[in-house]
C-alpha positions as CSV (number, residue, x, y, z in Angstrom):
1,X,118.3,112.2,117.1
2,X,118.0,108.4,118.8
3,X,117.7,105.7,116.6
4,X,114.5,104.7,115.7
5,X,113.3,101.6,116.9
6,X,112.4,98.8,114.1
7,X,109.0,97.6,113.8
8,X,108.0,94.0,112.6
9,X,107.2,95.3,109.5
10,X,110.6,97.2,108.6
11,X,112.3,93.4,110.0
12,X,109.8,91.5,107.6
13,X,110.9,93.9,104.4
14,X,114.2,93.2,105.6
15,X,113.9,89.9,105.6
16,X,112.7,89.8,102.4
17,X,115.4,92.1,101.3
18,X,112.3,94.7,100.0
19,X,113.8,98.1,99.6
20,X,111.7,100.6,101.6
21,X,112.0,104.5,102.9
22,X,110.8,104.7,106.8
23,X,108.6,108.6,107.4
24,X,108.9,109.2,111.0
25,X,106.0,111.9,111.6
26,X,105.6,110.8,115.4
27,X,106.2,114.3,116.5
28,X,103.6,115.9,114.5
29,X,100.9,114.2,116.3
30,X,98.7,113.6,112.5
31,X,96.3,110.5,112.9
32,X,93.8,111.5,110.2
33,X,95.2,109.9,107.1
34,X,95.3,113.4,105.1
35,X,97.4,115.0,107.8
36,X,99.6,112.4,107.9
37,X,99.6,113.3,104.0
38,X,100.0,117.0,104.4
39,X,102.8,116.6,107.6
40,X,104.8,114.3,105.5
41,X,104.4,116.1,102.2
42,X,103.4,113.4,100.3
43,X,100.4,113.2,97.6
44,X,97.3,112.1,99.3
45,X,96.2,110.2,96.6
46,X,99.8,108.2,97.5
47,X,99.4,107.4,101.1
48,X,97.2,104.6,101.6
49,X,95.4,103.3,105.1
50,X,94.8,99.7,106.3
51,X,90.7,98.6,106.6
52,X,90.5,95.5,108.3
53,X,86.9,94.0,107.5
54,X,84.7,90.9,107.8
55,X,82.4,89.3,105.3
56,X,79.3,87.0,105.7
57,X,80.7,84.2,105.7
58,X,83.0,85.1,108.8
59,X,86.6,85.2,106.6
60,X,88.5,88.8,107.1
61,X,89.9,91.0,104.8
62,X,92.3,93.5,104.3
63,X,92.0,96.7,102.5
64,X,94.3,99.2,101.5
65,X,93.0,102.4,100.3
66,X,94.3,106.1,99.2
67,X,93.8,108.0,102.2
68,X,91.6,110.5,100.9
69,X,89.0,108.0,99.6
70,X,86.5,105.3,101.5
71,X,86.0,102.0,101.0
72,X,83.5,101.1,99.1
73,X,81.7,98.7,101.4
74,X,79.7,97.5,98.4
75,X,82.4,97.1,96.2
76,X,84.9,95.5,98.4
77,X,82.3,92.9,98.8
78,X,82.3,92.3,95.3
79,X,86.3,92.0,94.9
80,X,86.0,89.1,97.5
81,X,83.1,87.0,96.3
82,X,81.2,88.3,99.6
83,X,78.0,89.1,99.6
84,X,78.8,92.0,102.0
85,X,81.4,92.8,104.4
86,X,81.5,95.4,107.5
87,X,84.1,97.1,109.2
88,X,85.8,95.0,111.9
89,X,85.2,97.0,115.4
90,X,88.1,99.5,116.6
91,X,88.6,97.2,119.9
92,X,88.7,94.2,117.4
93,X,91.7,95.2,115.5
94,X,94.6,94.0,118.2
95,X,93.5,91.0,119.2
96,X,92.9,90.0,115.6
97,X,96.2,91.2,113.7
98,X,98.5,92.6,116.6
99,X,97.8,96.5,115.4
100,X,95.9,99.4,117.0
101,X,94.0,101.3,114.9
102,X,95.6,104.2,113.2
103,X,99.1,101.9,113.2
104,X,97.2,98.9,111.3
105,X,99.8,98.0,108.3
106,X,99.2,95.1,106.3
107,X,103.0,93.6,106.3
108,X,103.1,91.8,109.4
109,X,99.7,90.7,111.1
110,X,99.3,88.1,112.9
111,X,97.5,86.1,110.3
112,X,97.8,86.9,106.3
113,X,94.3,88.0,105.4
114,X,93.4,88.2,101.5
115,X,94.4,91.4,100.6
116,X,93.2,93.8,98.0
117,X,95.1,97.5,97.2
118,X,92.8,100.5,95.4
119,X,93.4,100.0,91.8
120,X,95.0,103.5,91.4
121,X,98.2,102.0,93.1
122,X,98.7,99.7,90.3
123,X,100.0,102.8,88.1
124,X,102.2,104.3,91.0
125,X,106.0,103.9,91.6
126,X,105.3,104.0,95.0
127,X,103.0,104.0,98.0
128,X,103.0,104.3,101.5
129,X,101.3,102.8,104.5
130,X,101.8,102.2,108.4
131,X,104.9,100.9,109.2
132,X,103.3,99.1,111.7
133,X,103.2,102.1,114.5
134,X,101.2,105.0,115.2
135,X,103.6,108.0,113.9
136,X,105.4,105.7,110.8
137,X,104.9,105.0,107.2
138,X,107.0,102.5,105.1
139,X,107.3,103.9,101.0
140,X,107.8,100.6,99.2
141,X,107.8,100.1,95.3
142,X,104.6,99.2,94.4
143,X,105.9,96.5,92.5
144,X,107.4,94.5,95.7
145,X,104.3,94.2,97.5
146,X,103.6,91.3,96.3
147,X,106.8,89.5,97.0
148,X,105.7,90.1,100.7
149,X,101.7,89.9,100.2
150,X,99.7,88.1,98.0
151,X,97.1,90.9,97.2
152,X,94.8,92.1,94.4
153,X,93.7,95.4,92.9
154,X,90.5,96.7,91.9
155,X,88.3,99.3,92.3
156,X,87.1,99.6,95.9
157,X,86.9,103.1,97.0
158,X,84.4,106.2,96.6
């Protein structure tokens, strides 16, 4: 098998000497969050997805969700001081933090947006989310995040 290729966000862990497990699931062809899940035999309730959103007053935030949950829009707006927030549009996403959708991850964008993680991670070992390409997670201890992000939890999914 060739060697896969690094992504910014395996260099950036690196960097930061952050242990982390790379899942390659590029030849399954899963997109949908759950199938990603289910290909890579994970618990759904420990893969998380990347929400890239924008509030009132015209800051942007990240979100990072279980992948069988949605974001509360209501109550993401809450955990920022916002008086509501949206969804940032699909064509957005690229220009804005230097991911396409469905390879968004939140180590690595072009600009470090507050970030706030689903409460229920705060009580896992580990989670996993894009490693920066369509096709790979990074699994990281839940406890480094934050020597790589500076994020938040609370409730913010349905």
């Amino acid at each position: 098998m060739a060697k896969q290729e690094k992504t910014n966000v395996m260099r950036l862990l690196e960097q930061k000497k952050i242990p982390y497990k790379m899942h390659d699931y590029t030849a399954s062809g899963a997109i949908a969050g759950e199938d990603v899940a289910r290909v890579l035999g994970e618990n759904p309730d420990e893969v998380f997805k990347t929400l890239v959103t924008v509030g009132k007053s015209k800051q942007n935030y990240v979100f990072i969700v279980p992948v069988n949950k949605e974001l509360n829009l209501k109550k993401a707006a809450s955990a920022v001081g916002e008086k509501n927030i949206e969804m940032i549009r699909s064509k957005d996403l690229l220009g804005l933090t230097g991911y396409v959708h469905g390879g968004c991850s939140p180590i690595g964008m072009k600009k470090q947006f507050p970030t706030v993680v689903h409460n229920t991670a705060e009580n896992m070992e580990n989670i996993l989310f894009s490693g920066g390409k369509i096709g790979m997670q990074v699994e990281i201890a839940t406890k480094d995040i934050e020597k790589i992000l500076k994020i938040k939890f609370a409730d913010i999914a349905n």
